[in-house]
Backbone bond lengths (Angstrom), bond angles and torsions (degrees), N, CA, C in turn:
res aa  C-N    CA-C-N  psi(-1)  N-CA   C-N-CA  omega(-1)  CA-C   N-CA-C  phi
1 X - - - 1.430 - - 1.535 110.39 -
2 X 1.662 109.34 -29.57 1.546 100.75 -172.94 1.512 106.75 -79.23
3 X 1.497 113.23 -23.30 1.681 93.54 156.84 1.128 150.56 -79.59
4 X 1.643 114.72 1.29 1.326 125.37 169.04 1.178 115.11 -63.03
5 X 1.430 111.79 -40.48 1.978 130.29 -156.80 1.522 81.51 -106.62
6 X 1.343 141.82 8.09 1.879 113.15 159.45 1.626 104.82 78.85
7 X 1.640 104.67 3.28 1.829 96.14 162.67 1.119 143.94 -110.18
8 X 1.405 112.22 41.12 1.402 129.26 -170.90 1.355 124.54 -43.21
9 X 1.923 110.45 -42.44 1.189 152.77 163.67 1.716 90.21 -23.42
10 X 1.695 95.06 -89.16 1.557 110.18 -177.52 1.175 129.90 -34.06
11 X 1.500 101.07 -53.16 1.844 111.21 169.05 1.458 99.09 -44.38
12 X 1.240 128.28 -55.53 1.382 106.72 -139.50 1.745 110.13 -87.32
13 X 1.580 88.19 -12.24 1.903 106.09 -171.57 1.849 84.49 -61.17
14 X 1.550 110.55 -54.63 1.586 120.10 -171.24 1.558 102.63 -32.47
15 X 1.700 106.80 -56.01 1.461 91.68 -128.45 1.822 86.47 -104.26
16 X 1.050 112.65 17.48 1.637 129.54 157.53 1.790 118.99 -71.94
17 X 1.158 89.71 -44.94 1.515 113.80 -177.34 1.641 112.71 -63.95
18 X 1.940 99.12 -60.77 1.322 102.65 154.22 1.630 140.64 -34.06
19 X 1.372 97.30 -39.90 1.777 119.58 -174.91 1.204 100.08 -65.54
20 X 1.137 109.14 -84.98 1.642 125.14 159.29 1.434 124.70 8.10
21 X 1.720 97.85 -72.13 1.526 122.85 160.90 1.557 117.10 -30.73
22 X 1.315 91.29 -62.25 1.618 97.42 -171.28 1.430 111.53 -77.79
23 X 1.530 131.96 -29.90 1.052 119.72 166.24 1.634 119.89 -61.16
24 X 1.015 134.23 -35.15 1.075 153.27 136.24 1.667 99.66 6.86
25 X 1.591 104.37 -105.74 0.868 133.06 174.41 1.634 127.21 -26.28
26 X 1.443 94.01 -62.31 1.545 107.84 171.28 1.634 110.70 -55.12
27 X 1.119 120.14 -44.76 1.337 107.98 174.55 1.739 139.00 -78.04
28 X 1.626 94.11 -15.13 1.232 94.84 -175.24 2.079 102.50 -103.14
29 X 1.383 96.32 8.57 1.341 97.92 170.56 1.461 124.70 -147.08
30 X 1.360 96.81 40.48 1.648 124.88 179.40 1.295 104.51 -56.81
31 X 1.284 154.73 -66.28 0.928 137.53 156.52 1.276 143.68 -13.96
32 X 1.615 125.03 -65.36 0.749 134.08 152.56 1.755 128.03 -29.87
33 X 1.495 100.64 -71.06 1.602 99.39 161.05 1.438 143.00 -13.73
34 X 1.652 73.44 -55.89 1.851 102.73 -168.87 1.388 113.86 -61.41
35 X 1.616 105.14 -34.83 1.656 123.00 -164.04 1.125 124.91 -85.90
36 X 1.756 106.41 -17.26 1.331 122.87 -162.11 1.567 131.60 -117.14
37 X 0.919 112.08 151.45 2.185 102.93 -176.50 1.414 93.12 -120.94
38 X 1.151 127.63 113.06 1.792 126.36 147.11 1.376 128.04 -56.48
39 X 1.423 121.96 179.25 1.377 131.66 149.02 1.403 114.80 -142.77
40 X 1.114 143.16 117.98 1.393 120.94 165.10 1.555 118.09 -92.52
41 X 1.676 117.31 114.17 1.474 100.39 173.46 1.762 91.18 -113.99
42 X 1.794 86.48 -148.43 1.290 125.55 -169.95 1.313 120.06 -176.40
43 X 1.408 132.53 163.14 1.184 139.10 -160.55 1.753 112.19 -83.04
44 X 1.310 154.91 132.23 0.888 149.28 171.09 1.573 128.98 -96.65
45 X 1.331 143.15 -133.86 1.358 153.03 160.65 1.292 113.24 -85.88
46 X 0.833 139.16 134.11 1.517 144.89 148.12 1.438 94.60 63.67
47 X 0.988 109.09 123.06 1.919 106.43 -176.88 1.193 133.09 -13.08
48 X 1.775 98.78 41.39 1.918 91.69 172.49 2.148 89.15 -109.93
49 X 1.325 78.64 -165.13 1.558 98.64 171.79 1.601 113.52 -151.40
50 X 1.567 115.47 166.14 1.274 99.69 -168.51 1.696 80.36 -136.26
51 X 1.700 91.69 152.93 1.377 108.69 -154.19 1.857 91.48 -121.31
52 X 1.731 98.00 137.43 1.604 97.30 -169.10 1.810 123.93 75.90
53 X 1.181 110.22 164.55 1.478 115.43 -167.71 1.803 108.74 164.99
54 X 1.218 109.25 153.75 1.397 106.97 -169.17 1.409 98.63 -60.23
55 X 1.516 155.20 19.18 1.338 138.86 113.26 1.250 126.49 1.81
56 X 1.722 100.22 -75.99 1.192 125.47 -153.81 1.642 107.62 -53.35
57 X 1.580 119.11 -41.00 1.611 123.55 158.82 1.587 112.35 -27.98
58 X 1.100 108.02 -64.72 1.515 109.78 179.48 1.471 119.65 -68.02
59 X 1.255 119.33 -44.60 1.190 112.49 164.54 1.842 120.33 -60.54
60 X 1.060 102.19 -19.85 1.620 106.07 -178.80 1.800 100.32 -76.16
61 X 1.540 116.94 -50.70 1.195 125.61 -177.86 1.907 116.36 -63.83
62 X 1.284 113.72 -17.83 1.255 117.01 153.84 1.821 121.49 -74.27
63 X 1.312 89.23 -26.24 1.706 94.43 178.75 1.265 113.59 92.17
64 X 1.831 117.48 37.91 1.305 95.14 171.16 1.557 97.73 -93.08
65 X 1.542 97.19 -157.55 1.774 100.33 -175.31 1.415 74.91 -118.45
66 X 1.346 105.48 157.86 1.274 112.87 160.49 1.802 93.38 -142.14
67 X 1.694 91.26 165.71 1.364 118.00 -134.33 1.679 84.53 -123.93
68 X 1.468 107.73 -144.75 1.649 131.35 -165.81 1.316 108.47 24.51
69 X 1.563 117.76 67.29 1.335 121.97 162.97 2.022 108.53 53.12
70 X 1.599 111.95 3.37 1.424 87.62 174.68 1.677 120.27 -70.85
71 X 1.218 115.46 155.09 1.630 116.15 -172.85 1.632 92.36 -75.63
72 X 1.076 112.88 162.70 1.390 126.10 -162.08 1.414 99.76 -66.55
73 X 1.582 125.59 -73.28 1.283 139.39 161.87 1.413 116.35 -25.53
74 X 1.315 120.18 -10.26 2.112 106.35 -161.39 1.359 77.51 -107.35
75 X 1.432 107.96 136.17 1.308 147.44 141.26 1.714 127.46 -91.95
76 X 1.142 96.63 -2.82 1.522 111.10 -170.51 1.484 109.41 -85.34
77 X 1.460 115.77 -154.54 1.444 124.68 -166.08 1.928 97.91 -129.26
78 X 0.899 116.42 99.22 1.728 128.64 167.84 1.286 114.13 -89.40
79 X 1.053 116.29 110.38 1.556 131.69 -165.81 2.038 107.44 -94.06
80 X 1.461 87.80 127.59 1.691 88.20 -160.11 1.847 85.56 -144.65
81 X 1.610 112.67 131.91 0.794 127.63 168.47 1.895 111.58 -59.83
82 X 1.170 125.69 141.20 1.465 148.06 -172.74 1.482 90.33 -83.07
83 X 1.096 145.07 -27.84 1.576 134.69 149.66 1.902 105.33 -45.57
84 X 1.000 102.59 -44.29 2.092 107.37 179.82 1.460 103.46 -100.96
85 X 1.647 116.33 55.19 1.479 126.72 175.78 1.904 98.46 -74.95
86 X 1.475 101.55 -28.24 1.522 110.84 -166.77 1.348 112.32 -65.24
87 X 1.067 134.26 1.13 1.296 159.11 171.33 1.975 101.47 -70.04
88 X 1.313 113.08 -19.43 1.544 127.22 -178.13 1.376 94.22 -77.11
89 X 1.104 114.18 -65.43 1.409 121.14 -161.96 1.368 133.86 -9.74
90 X 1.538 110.71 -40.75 1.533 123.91 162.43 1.324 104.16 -61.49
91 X 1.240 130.30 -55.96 1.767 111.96 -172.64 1.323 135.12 -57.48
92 X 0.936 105.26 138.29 1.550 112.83 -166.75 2.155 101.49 -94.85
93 X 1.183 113.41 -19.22 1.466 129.99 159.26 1.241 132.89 -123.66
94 X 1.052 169.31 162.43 1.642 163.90 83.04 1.282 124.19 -45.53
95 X 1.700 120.80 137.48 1.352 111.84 167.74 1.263 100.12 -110.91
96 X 1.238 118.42 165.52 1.612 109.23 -179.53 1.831 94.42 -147.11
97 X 1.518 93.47 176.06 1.922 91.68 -158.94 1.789 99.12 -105.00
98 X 1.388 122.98 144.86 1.316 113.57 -168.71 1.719 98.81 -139.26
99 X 1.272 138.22 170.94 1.086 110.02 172.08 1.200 134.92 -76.07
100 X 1.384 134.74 -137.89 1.821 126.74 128.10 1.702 118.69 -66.46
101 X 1.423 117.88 -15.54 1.404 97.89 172.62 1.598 113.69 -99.90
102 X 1.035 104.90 9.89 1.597 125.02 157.96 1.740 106.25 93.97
103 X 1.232 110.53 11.32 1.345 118.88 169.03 1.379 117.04 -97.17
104 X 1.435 114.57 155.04 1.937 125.14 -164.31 1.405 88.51 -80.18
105 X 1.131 111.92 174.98 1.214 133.17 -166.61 1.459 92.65 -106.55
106 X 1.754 129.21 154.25 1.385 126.87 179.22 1.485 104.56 -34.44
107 X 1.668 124.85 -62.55 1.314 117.22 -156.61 1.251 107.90 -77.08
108 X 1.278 127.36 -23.98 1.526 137.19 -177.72 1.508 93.22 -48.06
109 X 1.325 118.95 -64.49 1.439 152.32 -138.45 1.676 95.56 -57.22
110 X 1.694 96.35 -57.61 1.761 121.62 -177.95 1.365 121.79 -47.45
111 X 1.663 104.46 -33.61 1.512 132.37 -174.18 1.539 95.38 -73.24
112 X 1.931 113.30 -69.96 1.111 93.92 176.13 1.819 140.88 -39.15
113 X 1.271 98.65 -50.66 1.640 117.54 -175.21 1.208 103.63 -69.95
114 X 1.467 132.08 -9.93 1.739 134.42 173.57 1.636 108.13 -47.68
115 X 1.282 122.26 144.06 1.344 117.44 -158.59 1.602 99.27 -96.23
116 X 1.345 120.16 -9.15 1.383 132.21 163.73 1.475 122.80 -81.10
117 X 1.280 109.63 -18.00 1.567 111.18 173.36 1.372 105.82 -68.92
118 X 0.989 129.46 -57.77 1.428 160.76 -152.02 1.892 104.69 -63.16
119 X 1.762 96.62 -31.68 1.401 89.36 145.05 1.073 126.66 -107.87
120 X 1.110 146.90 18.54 1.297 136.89 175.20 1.745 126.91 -69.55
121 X 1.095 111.19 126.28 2.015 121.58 -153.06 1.616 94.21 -54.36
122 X 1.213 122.34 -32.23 1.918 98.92 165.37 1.205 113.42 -82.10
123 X 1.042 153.36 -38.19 1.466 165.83 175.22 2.091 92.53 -35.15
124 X 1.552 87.88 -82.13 1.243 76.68 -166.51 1.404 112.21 -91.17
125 X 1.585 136.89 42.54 1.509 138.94 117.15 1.464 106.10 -62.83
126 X 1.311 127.87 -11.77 1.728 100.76 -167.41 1.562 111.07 88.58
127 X 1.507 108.30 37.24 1.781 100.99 -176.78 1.151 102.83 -154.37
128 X 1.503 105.58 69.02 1.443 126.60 169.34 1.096 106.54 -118.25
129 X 1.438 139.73 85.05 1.430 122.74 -178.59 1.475 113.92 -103.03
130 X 1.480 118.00 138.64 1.887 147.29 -176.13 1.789 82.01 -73.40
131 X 1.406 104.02 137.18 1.570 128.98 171.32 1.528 113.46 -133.74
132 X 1.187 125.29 102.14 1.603 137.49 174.30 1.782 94.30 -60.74
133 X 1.140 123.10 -13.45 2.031 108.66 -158.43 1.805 67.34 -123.53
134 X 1.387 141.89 111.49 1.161 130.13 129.92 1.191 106.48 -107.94
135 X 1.372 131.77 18.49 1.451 106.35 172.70 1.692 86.43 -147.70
136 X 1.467 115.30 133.21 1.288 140.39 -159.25 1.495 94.73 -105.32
137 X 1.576 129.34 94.65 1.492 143.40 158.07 1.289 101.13 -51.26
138 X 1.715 118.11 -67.24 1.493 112.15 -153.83 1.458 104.11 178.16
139 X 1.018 140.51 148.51 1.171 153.91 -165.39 1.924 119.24 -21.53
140 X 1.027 106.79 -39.54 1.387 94.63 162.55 1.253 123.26 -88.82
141 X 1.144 109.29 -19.04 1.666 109.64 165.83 1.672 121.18 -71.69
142 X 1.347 98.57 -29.10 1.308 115.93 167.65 1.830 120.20 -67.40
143 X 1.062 114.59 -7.45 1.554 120.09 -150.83 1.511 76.70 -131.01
144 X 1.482 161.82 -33.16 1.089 156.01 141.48 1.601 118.62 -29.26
145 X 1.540 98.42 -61.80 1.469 106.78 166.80 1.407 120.06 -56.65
146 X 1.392 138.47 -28.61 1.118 132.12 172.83 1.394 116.77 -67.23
147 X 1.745 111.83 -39.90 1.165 119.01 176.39 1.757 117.60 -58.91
148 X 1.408 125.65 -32.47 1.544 136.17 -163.21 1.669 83.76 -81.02
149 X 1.267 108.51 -37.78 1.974 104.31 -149.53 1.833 98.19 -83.86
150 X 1.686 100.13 -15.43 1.771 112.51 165.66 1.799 104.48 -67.65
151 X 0.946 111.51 -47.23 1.582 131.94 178.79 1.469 101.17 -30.87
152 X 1.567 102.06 -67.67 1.293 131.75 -157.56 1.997 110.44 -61.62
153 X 1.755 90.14 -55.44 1.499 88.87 171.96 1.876 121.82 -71.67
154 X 1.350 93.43 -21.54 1.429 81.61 173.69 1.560 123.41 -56.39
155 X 1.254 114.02 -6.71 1.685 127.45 -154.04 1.352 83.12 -120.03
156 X 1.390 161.58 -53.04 1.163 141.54 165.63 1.332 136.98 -29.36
């Protein structure tokens, strides 16, 4: 698209910035990275939840690992009944999706208050973290997300 509109320039200033970002990041929280498996969900239909979301790109491009059986490649949304919450178990964090006023969405909400979340071994360490950027448009949205997922390791 940035070559249709003649802003190639811009794109690339963006996605420099982005790089940047993440080098940034990656180094001053190498550790952390190294130690840790994510998941990013969210709340689904009828007491499931869906596991992953174009997040997970950014979180991959920071270098975490992420965990709950997603295939390395899916960026997508895998829909898994909240009866198969145990599927968490490997993570050592969660991100979960909230809006812009920083509240879950009804089903988000359901997921939280699920009486199975509540055990899950990041949950109750305290490593469930709410993300306003779960879905990555384009480079500044992307460069937001790096900043929340900085948030995140600082708390690890």
């Amino acid at each position: 698209m940035a070559k249709a509109v003649n802003r190639e320039s811009e794109l690339a200033a963006k996605k420099k910035e982005y790089e940047d970002r993440l080098a940034e990041v990656k180094t001053a929280y190498r550790k952390q990275i190294e130690t840790t498996t994510w998941a990013p969900l969210s709340g689904g239909p009828s007491g499931k939840l869906f596991l992953g979301t174009p997040l997970v790109t950014g979180a991959r491009d920071v270098g975490l690992r992420i965990g709950a059986g997603l295939p390395e490649k899916e960026a997508g949304f895998v829909l898994k009944s909240c009866e198969e919450m145990d599927v968490l178990k490997d993570c050592d964090a969660l991100i979960y999706s909230v809006r812009a006023d920083g509240k879950p969405t009804p089903t988000t909400q359901a997921l939280l208050d699920h009486k199975l979340w509540k055990g899950v071994p990041a949950v109750k360490a305290g490593r469930a973290f709410p993300s306003r950027h779960f879905v990555m448009a384009n480079y500044t949205f992307a460069i937001v997300t790096v900043d929340e997922i900085e948030g995140m390791l600082k708390k690890m």
